[in-house]
mmCIF file of the C-alpha atoms, coordinates in Angstrom:
data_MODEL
# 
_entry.id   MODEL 
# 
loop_
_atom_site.group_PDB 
_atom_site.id 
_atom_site.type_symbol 
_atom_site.label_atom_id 
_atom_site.label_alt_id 
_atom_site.label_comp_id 
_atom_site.label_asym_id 
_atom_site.label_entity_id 
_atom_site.label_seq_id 
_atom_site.pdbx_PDB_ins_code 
_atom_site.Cartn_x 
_atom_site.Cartn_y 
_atom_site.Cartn_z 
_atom_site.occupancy 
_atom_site.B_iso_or_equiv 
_atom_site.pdbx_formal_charge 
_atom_site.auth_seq_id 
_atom_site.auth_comp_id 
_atom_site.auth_asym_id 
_atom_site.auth_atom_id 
_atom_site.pdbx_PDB_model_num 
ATOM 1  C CA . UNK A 1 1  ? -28.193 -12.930 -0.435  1.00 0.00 ? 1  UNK A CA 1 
ATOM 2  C CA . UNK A 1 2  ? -24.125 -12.858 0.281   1.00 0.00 ? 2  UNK A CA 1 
ATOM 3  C CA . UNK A 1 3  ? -21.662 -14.254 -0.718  1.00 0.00 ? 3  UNK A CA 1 
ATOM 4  C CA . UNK A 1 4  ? -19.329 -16.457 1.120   1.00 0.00 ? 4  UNK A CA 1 
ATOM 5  C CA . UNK A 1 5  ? -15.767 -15.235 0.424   1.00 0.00 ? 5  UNK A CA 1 
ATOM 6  C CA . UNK A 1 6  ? -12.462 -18.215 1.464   1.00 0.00 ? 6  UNK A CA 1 
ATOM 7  C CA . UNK A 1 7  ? -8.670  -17.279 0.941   1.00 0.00 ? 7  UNK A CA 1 
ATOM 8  C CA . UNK A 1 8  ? -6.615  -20.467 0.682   1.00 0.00 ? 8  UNK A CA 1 
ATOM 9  C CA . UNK A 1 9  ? -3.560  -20.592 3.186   1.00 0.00 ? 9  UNK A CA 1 
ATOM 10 C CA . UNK A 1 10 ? -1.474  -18.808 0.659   1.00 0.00 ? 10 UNK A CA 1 
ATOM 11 C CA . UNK A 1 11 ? -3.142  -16.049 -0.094  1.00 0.00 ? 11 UNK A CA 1 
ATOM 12 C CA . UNK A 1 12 ? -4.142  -15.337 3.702   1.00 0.00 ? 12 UNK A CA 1 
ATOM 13 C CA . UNK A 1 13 ? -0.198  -15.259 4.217   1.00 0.00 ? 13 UNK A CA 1 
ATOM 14 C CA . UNK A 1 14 ? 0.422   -13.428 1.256   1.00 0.00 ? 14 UNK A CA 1 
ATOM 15 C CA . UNK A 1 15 ? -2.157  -10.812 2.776   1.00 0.00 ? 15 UNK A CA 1 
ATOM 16 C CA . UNK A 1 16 ? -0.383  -10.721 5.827   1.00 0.00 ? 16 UNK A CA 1 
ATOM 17 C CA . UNK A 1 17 ? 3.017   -9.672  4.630   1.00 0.00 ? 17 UNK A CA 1 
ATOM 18 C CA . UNK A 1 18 ? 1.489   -6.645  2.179   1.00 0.00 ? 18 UNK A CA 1 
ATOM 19 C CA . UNK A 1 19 ? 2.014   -3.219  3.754   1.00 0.00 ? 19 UNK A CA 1 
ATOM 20 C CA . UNK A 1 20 ? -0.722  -1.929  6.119   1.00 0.00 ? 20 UNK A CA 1 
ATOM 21 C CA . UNK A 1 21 ? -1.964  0.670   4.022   1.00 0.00 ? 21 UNK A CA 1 
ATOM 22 C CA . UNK A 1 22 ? -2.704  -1.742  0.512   1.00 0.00 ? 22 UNK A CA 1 
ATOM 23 C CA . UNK A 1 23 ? -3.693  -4.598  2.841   1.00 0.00 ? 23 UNK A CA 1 
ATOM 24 C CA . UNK A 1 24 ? -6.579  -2.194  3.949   1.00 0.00 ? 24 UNK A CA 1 
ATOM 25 C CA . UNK A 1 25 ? -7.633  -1.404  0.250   1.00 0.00 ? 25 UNK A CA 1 
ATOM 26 C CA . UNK A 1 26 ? -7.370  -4.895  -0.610  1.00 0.00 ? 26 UNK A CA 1 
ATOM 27 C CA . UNK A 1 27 ? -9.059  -6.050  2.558   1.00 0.00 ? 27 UNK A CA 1 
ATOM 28 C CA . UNK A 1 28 ? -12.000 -3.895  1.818   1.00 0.00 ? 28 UNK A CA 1 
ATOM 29 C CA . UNK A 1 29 ? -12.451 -5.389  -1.942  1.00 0.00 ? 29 UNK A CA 1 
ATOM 30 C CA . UNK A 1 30 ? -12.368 -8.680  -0.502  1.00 0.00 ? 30 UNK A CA 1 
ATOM 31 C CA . UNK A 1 31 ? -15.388 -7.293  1.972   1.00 0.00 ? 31 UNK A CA 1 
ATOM 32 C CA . UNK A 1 32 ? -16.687 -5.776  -1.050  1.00 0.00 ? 32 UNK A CA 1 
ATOM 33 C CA . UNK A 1 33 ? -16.978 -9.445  -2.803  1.00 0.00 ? 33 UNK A CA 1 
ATOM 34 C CA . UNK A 1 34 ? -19.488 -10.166 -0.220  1.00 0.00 ? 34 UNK A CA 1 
ATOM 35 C CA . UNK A 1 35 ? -22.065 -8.301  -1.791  1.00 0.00 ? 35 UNK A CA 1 
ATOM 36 C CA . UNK A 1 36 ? -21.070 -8.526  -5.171  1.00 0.00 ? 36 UNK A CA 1 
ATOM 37 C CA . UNK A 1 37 ? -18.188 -10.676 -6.669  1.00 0.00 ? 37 UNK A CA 1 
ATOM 38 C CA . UNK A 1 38 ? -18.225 -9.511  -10.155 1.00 0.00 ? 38 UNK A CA 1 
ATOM 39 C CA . UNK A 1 39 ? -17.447 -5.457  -9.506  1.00 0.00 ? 39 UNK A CA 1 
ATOM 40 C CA . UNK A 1 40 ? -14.744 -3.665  -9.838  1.00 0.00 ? 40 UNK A CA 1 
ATOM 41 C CA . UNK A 1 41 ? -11.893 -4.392  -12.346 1.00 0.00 ? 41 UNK A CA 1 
ATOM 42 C CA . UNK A 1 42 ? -12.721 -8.011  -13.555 1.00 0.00 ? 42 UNK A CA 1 
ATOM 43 C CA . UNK A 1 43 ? -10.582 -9.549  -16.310 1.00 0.00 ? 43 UNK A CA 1 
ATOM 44 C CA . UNK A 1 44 ? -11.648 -13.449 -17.255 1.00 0.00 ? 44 UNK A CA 1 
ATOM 45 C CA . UNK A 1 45 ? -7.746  -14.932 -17.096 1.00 0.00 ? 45 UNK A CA 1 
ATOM 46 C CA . UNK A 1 46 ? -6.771  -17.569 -20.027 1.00 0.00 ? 46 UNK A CA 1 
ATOM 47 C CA . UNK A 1 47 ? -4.137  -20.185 -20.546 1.00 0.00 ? 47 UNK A CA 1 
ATOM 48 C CA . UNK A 1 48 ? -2.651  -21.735 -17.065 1.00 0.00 ? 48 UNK A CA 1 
ATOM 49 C CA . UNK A 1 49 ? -5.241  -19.702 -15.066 1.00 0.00 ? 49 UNK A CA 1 
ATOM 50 C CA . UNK A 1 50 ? -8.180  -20.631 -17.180 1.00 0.00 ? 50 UNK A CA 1 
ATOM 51 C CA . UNK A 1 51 ? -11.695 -20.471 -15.799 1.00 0.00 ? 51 UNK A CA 1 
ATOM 52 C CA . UNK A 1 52 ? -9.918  -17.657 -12.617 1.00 0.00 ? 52 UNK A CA 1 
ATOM 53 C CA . UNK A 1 53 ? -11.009 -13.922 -12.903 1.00 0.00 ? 53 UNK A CA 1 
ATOM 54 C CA . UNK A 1 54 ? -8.695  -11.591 -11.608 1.00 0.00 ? 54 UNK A CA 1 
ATOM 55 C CA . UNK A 1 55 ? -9.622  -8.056  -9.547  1.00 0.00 ? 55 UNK A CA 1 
ATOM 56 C CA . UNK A 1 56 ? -7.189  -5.295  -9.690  1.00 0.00 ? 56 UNK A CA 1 
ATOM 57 C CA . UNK A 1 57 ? -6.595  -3.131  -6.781  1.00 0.00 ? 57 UNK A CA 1 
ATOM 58 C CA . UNK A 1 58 ? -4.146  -0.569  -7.852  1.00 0.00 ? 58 UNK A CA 1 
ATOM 59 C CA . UNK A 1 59 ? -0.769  -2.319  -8.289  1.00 0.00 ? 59 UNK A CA 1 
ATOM 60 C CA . UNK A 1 60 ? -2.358  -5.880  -6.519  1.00 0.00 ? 60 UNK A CA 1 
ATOM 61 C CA . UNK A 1 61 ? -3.786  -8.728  -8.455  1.00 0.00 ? 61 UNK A CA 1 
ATOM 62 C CA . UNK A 1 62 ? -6.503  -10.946 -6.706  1.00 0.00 ? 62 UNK A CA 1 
ATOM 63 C CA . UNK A 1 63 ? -6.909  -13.736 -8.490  1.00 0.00 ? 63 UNK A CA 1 
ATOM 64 C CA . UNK A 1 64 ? -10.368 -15.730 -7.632  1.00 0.00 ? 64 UNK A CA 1 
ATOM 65 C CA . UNK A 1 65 ? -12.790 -18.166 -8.788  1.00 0.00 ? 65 UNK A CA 1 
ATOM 66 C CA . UNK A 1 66 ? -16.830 -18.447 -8.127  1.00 0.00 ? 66 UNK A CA 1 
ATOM 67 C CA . UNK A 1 67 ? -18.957 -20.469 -7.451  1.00 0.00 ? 67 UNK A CA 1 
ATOM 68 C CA . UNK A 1 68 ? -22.602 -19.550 -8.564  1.00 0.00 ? 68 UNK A CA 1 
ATOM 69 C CA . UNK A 1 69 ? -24.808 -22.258 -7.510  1.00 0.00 ? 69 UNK A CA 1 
ATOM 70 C CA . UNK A 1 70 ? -23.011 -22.254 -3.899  1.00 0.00 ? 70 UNK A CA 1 
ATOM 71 C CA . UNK A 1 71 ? -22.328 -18.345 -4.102  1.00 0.00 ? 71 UNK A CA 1 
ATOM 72 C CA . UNK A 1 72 ? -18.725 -18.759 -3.039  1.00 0.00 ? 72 UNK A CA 1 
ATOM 73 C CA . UNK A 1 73 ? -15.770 -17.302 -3.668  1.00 0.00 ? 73 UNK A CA 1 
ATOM 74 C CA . UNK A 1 74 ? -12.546 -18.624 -3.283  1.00 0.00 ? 74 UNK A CA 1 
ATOM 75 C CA . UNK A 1 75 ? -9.245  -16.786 -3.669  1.00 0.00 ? 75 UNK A CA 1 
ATOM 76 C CA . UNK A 1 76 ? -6.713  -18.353 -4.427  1.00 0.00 ? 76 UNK A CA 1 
ATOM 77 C CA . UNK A 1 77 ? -3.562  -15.695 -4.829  1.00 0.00 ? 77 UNK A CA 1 
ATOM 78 C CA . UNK A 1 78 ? -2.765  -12.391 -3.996  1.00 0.00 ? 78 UNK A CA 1 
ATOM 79 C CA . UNK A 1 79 ? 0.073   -10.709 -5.422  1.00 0.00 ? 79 UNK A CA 1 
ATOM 80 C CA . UNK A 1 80 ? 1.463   -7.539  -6.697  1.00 0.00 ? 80 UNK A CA 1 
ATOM 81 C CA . UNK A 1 81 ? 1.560   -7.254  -10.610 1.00 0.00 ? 81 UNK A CA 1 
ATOM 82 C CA . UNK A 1 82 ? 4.540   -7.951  -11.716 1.00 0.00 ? 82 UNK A CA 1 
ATOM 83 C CA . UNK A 1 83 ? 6.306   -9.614  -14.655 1.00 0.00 ? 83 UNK A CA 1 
ATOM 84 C CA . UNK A 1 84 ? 5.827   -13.206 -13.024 1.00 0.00 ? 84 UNK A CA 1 
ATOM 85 C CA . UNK A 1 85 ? 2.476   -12.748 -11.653 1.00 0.00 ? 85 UNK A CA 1 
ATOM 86 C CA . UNK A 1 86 ? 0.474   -14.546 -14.491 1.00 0.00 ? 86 UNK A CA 1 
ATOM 87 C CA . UNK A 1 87 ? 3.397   -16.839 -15.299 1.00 0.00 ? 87 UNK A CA 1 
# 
């Protein structure tokens, strides 16, 4: 059974402006969390972004929660790993 994968407004905008060639890696982990939400490199985030996992693609954070009863997932930020990205 899939998953149903949502990007809040943000994130879908912050996709947009990434350059082609790490929105395509990105875009395929996001295809890949159709299948399987909890591959890849997973950290469980604490503190302001408590109960959010986080997938790293390369230098790009995507920071997500799930839903396991309704098998969604919902990302909520995309950004590249930087000193403020966890805030």
């Amino acid at each position: 059974m899939a998953w149903t994968v949502a990007l809040v407004r943000s994130a879908r905008k912050a996709l947009a402006k990434i350059p082609a060639r790490d929105r395509r890696l990105i875009a395929d982990a996001i295809d890949g969390m159709e299948t399987d939400p909890f591959t890849g490199d997973l950290r469980r985030l604490r503190g302001e972004w408590d109960g959010y996992l986080r997938r790293r693609i390369g230098d790009w954070r995507i920071i997500f929660t799930v839903d396991v009863i309704e098998r969604t997932v919902l990302i909520a930020y995309i950004e590249r790993r930087g000193t403020t990205t966890y805030r």
